[in-house]
Phi, psi and omega in degrees: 000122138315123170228132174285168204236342164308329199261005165271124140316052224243124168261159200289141174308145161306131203138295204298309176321290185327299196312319203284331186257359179270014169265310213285151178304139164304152179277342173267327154342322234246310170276353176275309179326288218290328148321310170298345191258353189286333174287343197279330188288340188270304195288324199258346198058043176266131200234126193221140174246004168090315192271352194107027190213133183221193184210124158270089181334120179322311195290320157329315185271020189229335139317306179281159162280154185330265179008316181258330165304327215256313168309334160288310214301315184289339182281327177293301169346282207283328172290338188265336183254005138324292170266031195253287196102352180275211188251148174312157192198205170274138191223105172313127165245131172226145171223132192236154177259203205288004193238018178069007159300126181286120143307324147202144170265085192211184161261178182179131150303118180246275213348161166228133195254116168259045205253006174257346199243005158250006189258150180281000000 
């Protein structure tokens, strides 16, 4: 049995509100992703769908080294949980090139640990 949890009168734990926006990804994270990838779609014809999904010229993805691979991979991750409005989480990434062959496939952790930027 389903019971929507909308039609209960149920109040939120104390907190809850706080806890919940201290998951969502920062906003300027949010504007830096999207800046680099808004720079990779004008100068590269790199095509992000918002969703965890983008299209990469072959020659292009072959160019970059791993490293810079692993960095568009984290940036589509992070634009798609960005733009979910939700909190962070594992977020599927698949990116293809123009003829729709996947280049790579994965998951990526978009959380953010901000437990290095409180401690002394």
């Amino acid at each position: 049995m389903v019971i929507a949890a909308g039609a209960c009168d149920v109040p939120a734990p104390p907190g809850a509100p706080e806890r919940q926006a201290a998951k969502l990804l920062p906003a300027e994270l949010c504007t830096k992703v999207r800046a680099a990838l808004a720079e990779l779609e004008e100068k590269a014809s790199v095509a992000v769908d918002g969703k965890g999904g983008a299209v990469v010229p072959q020659l292009l993805w072959l160019e970059l080294g791993a490293e810079r691979r692993g960095q568009v991979g984290s940036s589509v991750a992070h634009d798609a949980a960005c733009r979910s409005g939700g909190p962070g989480r594992d977020q599927e990434i698949i990116i293809r090139n123009e003829a729709g062959r996947v280049l790579s496939q994965r998951t990526i952790s978009t959380g953010v640990d901000m437990s290095g930027l409180l401690a002394d």
